[in-house]
N, C-alpha and C positions, 0 to 999 in steps of 0.2 A: 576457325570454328570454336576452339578452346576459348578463346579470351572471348568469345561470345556466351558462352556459359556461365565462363566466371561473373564476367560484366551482370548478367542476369541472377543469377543468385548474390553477387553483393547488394546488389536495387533488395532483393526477397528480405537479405537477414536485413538492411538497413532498417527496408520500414517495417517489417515485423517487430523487430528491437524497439522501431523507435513507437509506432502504433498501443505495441503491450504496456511502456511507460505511460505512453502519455493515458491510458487507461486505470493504469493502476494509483498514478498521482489523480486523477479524475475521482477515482471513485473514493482515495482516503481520505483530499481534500474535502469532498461533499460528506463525509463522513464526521470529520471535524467539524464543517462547519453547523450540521446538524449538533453533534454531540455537544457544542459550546452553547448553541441555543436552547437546547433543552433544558440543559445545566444552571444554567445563569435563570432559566423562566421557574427555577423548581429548588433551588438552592443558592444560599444567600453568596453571596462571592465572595466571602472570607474561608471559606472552606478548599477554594481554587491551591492554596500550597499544600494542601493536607492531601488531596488528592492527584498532586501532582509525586507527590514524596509515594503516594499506594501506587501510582503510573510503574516509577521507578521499579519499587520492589517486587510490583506484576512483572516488570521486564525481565529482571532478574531470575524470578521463576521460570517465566515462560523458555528464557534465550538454552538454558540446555535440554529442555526436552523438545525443544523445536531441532535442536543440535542431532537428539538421539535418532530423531524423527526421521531425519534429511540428511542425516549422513549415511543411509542405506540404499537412497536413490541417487537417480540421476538429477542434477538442477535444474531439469525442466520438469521432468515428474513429482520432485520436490517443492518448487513453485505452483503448478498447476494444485498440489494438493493446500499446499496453508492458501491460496486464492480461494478454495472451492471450502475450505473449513473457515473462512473468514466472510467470504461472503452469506452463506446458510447460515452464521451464526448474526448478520447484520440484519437479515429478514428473521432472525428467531425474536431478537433486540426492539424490531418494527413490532412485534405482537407483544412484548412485555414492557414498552412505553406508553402503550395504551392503558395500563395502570395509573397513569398519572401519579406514579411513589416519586418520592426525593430518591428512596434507595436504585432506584433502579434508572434516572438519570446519574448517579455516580457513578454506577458501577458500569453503564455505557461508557463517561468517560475514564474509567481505567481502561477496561476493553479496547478500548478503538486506538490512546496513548497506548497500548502496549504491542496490538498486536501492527499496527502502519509503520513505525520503522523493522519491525521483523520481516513483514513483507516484504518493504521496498531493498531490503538487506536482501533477502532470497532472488529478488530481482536478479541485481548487480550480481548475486553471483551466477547466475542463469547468463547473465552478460557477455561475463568471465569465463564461462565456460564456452558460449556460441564462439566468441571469437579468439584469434589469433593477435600477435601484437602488432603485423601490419594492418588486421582487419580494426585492430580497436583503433588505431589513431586515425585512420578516416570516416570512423562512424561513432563511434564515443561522445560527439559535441550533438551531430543530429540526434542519438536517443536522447542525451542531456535536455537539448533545448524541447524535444518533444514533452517530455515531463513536464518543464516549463508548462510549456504549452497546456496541457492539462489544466494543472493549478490555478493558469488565468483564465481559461476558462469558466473551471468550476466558482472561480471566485466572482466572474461577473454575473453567470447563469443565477447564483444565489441574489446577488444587489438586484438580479431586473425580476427574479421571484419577490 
């Protein structure tokens, strides 16, 4: 009856793990590929390394107080919160592109470069924490290849938009 629980909670963390990835690669890839559309429709693409180098030093900024933020919780109450501060700030982003400014498709793609490896960093460590190191090597590839999975997704859902 043990090994029937267990068997039933590694299926649970498996696809929750792998589910949350492939959600979270879902929504920064459709984010990106928004942000690069906007970008490119509103600013000429010689500014692309200029704003990659601002990506950079927003990272910079952002990575310790994301640090100060989230080393007081636990990795999942840590993650749940930069998800819920990332996402309200991509619907604040939807009402301030409706400007139609140069300034404010820039500053979308700082945003979204700085804050989607921060996230997907919070993920992995959320990962890192659910499991143990026999639980990571039989589930590790499944959340990998779900992320995957997102990406190509998101990536074909945009060519057939």
């Amino acid at each position: 009856m043990e090994r029937r629980r267990a068997d039933g909670r590694e299926w649970q963390i498996r696809w929750s793990l792998g589910s949350l990835h492939f959600l979270v690669i879902l929504a920064f890839t459709w984010a990106r590929i928004v942000r690069d559309g906007v970008l490119l429709s509103r600013v000429p693409v010689e500014w692309v390394p200029w704003l990659t180098v601002a990506v950079l030093a927003a990272t910079g900024l952002l990575t310790p107080l994301l640090g100060r933020f989230t080393g007081r919780h636990t990795a999942g109450r840590a993650f749940a919160g930069v998800a819920t501060v990332t996402g309200i700030s991509l619907l604040g982003w939807e009402l301030l592109l409706r400007t139609r400014t140069a300034w404010s498709a820039m500053a979308l793609y700082v945003w979204v470069g700085a804050y989607g490896p921060l996230l997907v960093a919070q993920f992995w460590l959320l990962v890192h924490q659910s499991l143990d190191a026999e639980q990571a090597r039989r589930h590790i590839g499944f959340v990998g290849a779900s992320g995957i999975l997102g990406g190509v997704v998101s990536g074909v859902t945009a060519t057939l938009i």
